[in-house]
ROKOL-939963 format. One line per field, with one value per residue (C-alpha): x, y, z. Coordinates in steps of 0.25 Angstrom, whole numbers, plus 2048, in hexadecimal, padded with zeros to 3 digits. Layout:
u: X / ...
v: Y / ...
w: Z / ...
This chain:
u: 755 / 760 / 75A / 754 / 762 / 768 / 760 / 764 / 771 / 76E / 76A / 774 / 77E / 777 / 777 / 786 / 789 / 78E / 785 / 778 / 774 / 774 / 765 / 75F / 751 / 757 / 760 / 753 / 74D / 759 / 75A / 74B / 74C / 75A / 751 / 746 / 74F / 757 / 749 / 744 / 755 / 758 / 74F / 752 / 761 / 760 / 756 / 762 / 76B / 765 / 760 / 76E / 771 / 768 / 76C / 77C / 775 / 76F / 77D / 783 / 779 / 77B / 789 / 786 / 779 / 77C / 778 / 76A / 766 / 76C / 761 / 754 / 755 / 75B / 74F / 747 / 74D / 74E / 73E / 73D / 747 / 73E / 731 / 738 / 73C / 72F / 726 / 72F / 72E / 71F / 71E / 71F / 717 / 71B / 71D / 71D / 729 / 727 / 725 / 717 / 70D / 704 / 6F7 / 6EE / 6DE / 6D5 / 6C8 / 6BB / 6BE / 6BE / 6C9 / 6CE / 6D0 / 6D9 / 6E2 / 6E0 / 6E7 / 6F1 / 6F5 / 6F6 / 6FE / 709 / 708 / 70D / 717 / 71C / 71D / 726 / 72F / 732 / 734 / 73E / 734 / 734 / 728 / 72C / 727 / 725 / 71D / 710 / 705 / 6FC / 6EE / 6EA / 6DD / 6D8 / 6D4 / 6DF / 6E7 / 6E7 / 6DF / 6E8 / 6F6 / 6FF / 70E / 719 / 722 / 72C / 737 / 739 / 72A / 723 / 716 / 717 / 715 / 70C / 703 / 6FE / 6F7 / 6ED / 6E0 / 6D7 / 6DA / 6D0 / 6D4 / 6CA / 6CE / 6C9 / 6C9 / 6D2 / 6C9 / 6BB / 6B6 / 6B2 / 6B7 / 6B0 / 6BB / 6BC / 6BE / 6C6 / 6CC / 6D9 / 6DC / 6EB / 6EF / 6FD / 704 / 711 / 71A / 71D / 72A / 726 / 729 / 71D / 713 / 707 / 702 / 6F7 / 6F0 / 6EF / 6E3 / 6DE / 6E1 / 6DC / 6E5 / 6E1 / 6E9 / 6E8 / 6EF / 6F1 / 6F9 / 704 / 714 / 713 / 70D / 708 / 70C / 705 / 6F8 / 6F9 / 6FE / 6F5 / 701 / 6F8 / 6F6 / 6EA / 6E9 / 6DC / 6DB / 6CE / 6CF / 6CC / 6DA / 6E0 / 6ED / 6F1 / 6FE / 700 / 70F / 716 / 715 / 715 / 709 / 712 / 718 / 70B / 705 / 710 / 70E / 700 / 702 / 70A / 701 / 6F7 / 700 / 702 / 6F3 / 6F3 / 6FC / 6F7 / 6EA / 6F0 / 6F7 / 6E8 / 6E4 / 6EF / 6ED / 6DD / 6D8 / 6E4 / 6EA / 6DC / 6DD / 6D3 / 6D1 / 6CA / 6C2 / 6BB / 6B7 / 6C2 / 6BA / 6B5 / 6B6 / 6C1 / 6CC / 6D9 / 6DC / 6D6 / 6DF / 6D6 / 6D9 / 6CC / 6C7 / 6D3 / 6E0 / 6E3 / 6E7 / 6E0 / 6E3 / 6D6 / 6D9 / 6D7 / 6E0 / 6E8 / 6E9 / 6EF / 6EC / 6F5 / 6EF / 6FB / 6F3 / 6FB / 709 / 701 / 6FD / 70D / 711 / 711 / 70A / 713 / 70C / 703 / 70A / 710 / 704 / 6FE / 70B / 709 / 6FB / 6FC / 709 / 6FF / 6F4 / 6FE / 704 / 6F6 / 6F3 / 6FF / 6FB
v: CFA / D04 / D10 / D04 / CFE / D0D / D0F / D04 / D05 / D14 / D0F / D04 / D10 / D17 / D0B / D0A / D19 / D19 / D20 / D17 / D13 / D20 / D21 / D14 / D18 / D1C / D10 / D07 / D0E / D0E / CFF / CFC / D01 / CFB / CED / CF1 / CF6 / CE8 / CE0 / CE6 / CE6 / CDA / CD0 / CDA / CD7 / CC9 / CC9 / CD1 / CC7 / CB9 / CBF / CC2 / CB4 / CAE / CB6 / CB0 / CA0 / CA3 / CA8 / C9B / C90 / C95 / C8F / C84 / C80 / C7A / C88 / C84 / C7E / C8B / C95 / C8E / C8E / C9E / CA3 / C9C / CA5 / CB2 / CAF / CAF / CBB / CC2 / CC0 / CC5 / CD2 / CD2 / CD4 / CDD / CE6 / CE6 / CEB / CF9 / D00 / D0D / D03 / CF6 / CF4 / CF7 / CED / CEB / CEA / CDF / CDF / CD1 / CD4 / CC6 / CC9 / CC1 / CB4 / CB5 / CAD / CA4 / CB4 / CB7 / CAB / CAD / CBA / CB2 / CAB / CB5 / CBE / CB1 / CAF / CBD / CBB / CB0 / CB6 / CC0 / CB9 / CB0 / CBD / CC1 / CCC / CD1 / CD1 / CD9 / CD1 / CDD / CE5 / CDA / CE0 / CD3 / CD1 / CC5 / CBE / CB7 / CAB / CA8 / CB0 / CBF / CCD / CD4 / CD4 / CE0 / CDC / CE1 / CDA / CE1 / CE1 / CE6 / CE5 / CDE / CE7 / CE6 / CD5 / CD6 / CE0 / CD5 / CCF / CDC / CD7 / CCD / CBE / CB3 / CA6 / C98 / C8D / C84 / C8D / C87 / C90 / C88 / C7A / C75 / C73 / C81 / C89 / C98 / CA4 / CAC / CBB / CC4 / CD1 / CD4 / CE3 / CE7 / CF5 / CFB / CFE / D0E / D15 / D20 / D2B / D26 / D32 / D2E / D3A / D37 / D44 / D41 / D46 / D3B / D30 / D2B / D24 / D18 / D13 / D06 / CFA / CEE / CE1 / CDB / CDD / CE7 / CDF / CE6 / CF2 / CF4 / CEE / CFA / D05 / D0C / D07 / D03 / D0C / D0F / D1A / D1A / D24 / D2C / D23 / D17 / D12 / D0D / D09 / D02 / CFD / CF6 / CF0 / CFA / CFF / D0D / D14 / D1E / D13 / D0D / D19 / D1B / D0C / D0E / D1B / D13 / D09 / D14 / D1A / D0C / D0A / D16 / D13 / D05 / D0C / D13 / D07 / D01 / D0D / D09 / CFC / CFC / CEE / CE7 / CED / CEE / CEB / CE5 / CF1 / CF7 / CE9 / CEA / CDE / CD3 / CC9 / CC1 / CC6 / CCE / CC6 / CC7 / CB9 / CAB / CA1 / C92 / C88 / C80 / C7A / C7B / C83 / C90 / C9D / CA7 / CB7 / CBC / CC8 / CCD / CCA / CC2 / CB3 / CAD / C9E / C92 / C87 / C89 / C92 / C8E / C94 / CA0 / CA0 / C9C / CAA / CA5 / CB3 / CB5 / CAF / CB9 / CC6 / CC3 / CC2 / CD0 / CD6 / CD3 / CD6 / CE2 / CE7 / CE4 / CEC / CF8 / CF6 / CF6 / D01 / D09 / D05
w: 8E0 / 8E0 / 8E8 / 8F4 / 8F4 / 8F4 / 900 / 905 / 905 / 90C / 917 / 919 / 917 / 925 / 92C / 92A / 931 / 93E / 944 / 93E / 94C / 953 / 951 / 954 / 94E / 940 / 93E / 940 / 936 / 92D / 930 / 92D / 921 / 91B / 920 / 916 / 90B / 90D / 90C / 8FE / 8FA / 8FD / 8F5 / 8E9 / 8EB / 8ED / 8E0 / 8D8 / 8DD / 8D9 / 8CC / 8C8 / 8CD / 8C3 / 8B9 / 8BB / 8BD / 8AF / 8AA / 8AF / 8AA / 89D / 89E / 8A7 / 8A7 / 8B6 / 8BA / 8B7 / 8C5 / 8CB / 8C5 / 8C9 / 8D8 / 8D7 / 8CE / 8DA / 8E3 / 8DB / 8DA / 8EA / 8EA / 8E0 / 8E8 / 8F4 / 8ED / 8E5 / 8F2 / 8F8 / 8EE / 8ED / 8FE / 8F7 / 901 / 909 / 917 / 911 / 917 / 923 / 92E / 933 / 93E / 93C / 946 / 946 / 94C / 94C / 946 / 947 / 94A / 95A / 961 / 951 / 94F / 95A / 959 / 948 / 94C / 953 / 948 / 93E / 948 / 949 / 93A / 938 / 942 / 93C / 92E / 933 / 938 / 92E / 926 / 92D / 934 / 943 / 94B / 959 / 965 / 96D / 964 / 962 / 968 / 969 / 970 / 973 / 972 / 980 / 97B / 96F / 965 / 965 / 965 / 95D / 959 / 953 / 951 / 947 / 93D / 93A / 92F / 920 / 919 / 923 / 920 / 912 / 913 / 91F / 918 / 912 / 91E / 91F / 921 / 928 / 929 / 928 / 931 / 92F / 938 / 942 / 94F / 959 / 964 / 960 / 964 / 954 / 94A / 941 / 93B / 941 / 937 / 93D / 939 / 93C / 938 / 934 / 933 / 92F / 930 / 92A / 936 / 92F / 935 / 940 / 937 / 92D / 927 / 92C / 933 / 93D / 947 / 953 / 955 / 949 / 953 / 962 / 96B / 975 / 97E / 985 / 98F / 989 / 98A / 982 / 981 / 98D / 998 / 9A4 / 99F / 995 / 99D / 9A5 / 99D / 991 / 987 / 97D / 972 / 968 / 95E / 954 / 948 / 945 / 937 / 940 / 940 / 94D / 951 / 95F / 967 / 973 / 971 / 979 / 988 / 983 / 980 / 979 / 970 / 96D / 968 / 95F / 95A / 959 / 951 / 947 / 945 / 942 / 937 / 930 / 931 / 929 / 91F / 91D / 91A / 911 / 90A / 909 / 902 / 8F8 / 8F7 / 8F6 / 8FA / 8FB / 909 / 910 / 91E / 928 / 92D / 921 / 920 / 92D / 937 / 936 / 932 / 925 / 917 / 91B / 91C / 913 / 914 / 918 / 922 / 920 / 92A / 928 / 920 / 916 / 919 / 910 / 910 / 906 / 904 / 902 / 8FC / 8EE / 8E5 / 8ED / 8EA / 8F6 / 8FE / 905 / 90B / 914 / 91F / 92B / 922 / 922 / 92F / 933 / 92C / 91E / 917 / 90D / 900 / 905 / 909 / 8F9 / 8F3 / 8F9 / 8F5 / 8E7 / 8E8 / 8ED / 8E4 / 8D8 / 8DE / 8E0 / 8D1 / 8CE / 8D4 / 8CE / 8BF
């Protein structure tokens, strides 16, 4: 990968001058994207490395056959290594390395629903943080639920391809337990609509008229207290396509707009990413009512316990569903990537 690595070092090159911090918005940016070269870079790198590593083990056991013992446990790791890298080159997408925006809805399912929407909404927490990922306390806009769990939920995870993993999660969720809410023992079917967006850099070419769109503006609970249950700080902006896009996170109106404008691009260009990948990115929005027969994957409590992906053509299940619902997605994450790199090679053919 000599032109990513040369790139690399071009950037490493600016952030050395004396005058990198001069402007703060550039050197972000410069940053961010040393952090996603690195991530792509590094498994690469290590791979090179253990493989000349086996290479020299191999040398050496050919003269002392103690070497031997050495080269299982390192072709063990240059496996893992390989995955890694193997993954991280199949987000290939424009923004797939960007971080992301993931918002949870419950669907049919009444109060199970909310508190389903709960669960998924720590679950995706947990995953990112054992990935090494950020998700900014002040920038979860959460709505909850009188009774238990929650409304609504949007909340980023930031970091180097966030959205390419997450964009696996797209779609509607299926949960069958016995409801902790009811007074029997009847297992409750419950459902929860996960959307993800790409967080796209402000200067992204999306272009999008003004007069196309219709803003709402609203108060509303949450991070900004009284403030913002006194002020119109919320802000809602709906395209004459149908799509909408809302944010209440700060006690600006102004800065909700722009947030909410965002949101709207990355609707856009997730669409358009649909587009591309037919069946496989399709989204609860384009599935209509979150409900049965919808779902993209099954969480069974009662009267067994599995995980199953429903969708096409990938073949996915654990009876370990409370890993899953711990933050452990990753079996599945992988296997959509694969999917859906097939699909594109496919496609390309």
């Amino acid at each position: 990968m000599p032109g990513k690595t040369a790139f690399r070092n071009e950037l490493e090159a600016k952030q050395a001058e004396p005058d990198f911090w001069n402007n703060q918005d550039k050197a972000k940016s410069v940053i961010a994207q040393i952090k996603v070269a690195n991530s792509l870079l590094k498994p690469y790198e290590e791979l090179t490395a253990a493989t000349g590593e086996i290479k020299a083990m191999a040398e050496l056991a050919e003269e002392d056959a103690s070497f031997e013992a050495e080269i299982e446990p390192a072709l063990a790791k240059a496996e893992q290594q390989y995955e890694a890298f193997e993954l991280q080159t199949m987000m290939s997408g424009k923004h797939d390395s960007a971080s992301a925006v993931v918002s949870i809805k419950p669907g049919a399912g009444g109060t199970d629903a909310c508190d389903f929407a709960n669960i998924l909404f720590r679950a995706y927490t947990r995953w990112a943080q054992r990935h090494g990922f950020d998700v900014p306390k002040d920038e979860i806009d959460v709505e909850p639920n009188l009774e238990a769990g929650i409304a609504s939920v949007t909340f980023k995870i930031v970091g180097p391809y966030a959205y390419g993993y997450l964009q696996s999660e797209v779609g509607v969720h299926r949960l069958v337990r016995i409801s902790p809410f009811g007074g029997g023992d009847t297992r409750q079917t419950s459902f929860a609509a996960v959307d993800v967006l790409p967080e796209l850099p402000d200067d992204i070419e999306i272009v999008i008229k003004e007069t196309d769109i219709e803003w709402q503006h609203f108060s509303t609970g949450g991070p900004g207290g009284q403030h913002q249950n006194k002020t119109q700080s919320g802000a809602r902006c709906i395209h004459k396509n149908g799509m909408r896009a809302e944010s209440r996170i700060h006690k600006s109106q102004l800065k909700n707009k722009d947030e909410a404008l965002k949101q709207l691009k990355a609707k856009m260009y997730a669409v358009e990413e649909q587009k591309r990948l037919g069946e496989t990115g399709k989204s609860y929005d384009a599935k209509g009512e979150i409900a049965f027969g919808s779902q993209i994957r099954s969480y069974v409590l009662q009267p067994y316990t599995l995980v199953r992906e429903e969708r096409d053509g990938i073949d996915v299940k654990t009876p370990a569903v409370n890993d899953v619902l711990d933050g452990d997605f990753d079996q599945f994450m992988h296997a959509f990537l694969r999917h859906k790199s097939a699909k594109l090679n496919k496609a390309k053919k």
